[in-house]
C-alpha positions in Angstrom: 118.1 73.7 -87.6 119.8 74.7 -90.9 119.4 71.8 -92.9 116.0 72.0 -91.5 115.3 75.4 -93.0 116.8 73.4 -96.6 114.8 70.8 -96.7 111.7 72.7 -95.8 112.6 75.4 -98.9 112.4 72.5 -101.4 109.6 71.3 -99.6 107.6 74.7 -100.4 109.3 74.6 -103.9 107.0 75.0 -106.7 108.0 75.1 -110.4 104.7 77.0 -111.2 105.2 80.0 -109.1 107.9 81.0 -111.7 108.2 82.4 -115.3 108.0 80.2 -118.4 111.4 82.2 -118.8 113.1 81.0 -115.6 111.5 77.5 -115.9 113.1 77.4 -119.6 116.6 78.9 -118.0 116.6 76.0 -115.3 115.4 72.9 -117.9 118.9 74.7 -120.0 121.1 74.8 -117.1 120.8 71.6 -115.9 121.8 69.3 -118.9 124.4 72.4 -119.7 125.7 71.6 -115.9 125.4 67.7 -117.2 127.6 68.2 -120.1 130.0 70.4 -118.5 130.9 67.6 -115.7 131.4 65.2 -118.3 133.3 67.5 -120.6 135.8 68.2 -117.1 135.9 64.3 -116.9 136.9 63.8 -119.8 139.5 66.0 -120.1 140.7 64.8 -116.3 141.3 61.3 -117.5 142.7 62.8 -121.4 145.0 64.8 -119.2 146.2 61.6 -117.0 146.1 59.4 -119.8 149.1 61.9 -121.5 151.0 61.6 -118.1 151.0 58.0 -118.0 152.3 57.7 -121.9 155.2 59.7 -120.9 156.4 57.5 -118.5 155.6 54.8 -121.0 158.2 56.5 -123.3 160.4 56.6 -120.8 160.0 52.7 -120.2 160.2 51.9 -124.2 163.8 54.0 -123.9 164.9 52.0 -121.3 164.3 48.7 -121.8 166.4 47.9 -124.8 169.4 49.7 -123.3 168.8 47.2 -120.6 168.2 44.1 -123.0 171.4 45.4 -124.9 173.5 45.0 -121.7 171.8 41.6 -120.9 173.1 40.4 -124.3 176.7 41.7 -124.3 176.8 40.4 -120.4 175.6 36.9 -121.6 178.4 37.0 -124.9 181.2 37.8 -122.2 180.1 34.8 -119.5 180.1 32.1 -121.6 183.4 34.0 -122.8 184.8 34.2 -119.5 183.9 30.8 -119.2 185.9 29.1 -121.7 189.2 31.9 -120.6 189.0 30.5 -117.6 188.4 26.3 -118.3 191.3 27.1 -120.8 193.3 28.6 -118.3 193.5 31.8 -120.4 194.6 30.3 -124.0 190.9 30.4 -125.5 189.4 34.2 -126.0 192.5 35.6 -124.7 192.6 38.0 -127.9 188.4 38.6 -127.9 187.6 38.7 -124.5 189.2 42.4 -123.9 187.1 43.1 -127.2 183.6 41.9 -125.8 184.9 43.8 -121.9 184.8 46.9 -124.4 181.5 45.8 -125.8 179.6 45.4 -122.4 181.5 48.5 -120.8 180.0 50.7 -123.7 176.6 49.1 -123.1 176.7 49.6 -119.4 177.7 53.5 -119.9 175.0 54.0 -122.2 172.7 52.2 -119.5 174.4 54.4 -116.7 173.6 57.4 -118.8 170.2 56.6 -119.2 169.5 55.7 -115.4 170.6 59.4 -114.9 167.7 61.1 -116.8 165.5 57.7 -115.3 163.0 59.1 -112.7 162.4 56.2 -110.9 160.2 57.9 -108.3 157.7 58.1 -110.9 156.9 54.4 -111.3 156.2 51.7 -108.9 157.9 51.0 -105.6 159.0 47.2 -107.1 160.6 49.0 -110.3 162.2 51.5 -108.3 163.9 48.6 -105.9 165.0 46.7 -109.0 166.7 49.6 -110.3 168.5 50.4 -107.0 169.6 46.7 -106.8 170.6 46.4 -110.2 173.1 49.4 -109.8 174.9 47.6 -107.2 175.0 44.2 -109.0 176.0 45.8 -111.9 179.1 47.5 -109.8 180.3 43.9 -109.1 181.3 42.8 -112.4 184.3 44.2 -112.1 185.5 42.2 -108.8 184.2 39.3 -111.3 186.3 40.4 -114.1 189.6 40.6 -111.6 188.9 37.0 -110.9 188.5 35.5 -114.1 191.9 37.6 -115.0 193.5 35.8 -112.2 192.0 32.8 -112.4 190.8 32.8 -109.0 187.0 32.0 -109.8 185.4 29.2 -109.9 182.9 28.1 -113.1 180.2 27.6 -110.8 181.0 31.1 -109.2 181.9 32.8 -112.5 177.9 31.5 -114.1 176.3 32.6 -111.3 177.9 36.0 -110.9 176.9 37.0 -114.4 173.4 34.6 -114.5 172.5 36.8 -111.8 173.2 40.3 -112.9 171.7 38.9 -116.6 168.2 37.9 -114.6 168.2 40.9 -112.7 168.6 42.9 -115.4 165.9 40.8 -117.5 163.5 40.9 -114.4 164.1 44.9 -114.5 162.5 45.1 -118.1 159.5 42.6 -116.9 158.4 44.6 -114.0 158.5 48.1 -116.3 155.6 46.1 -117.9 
């Protein structure tokens, strides 16, 4: 019944039955309206577009930190790996050194996954990050091994090939 009574009040609508004054207010209002839509719009989509460039900072902060540990981590495997086939008389003196290298690099990455919202990105990233952590915990159990000679090359590569991909896989899904 109601939308009835609306359809039949436009029905019985006539633009001449008003002022030139009210016609000329109407023919205003309605681009004003127009432009006011678009100008909300716009600022909508300004306003989302500044929420997703922080998190783009946030992703160009992060990802060397992460590259940085890649590189150190890759310098120490294919240290480790010549301790170890050397049964510890090759890098014995520049192995600790690099350790101290990659340990830095991993606090510094630590450090930044504590001020990392995760939340705020996609469901993938925020996995990667979770199993990175734990792979990244590892390394040390590694490092025991290579000390005592208890690893095996094979073992030893793909210990640290996998924490290095992981990590490398972490800064391709940020993009």
């Amino acid at each position: 019944m109601e939308r009835a009574l609306i359809i039949g009040a436009f029905m019985n609508f006539n633009f001449k039955d008003y002022s030139i004054k009210d016609r000329i207010r109407v023919l205003v209002a309605i681009p004003v309206i127009g432009i006011l839509l678009m100008g909300g719009i716009l600022v909508f989509e300004r306003v989302q577009q500044f929420g997703q460039s922080g998190k783009l900072i946030e992703l160009i902060q992060l990802a060397p930190i992460i590259s940085n540990v890649a590189h150190e981590l890759q310098v120490e495997r294919g240290m480790s790996a010549g301790y170890v086939v050397s049964k510890k008389r090759r890098f014995a003196d520049t192995l600790p050194r690099q350790r101290q290298k990659t340990d830095q690099k991993r606090k510094q990455l630590n450090e930044a996954f504590k001020s990392f919202d995760a939340a705020k990105f996609s469901m993938a990233l925020k996995n990667k990050i979770s199993i990175l952590k734990k792979n990244i915990s590892v390394l040390d159990q590694t490092r025991r091994e290579i000390d005592e000679l208890s690893i095996k090359i094979p073992d030893l590569a793909k210990s640290y090939t996998l924490l290095i991909q992981n990590l490398l896989h972490s800064v391709e899904e940020m993009v």
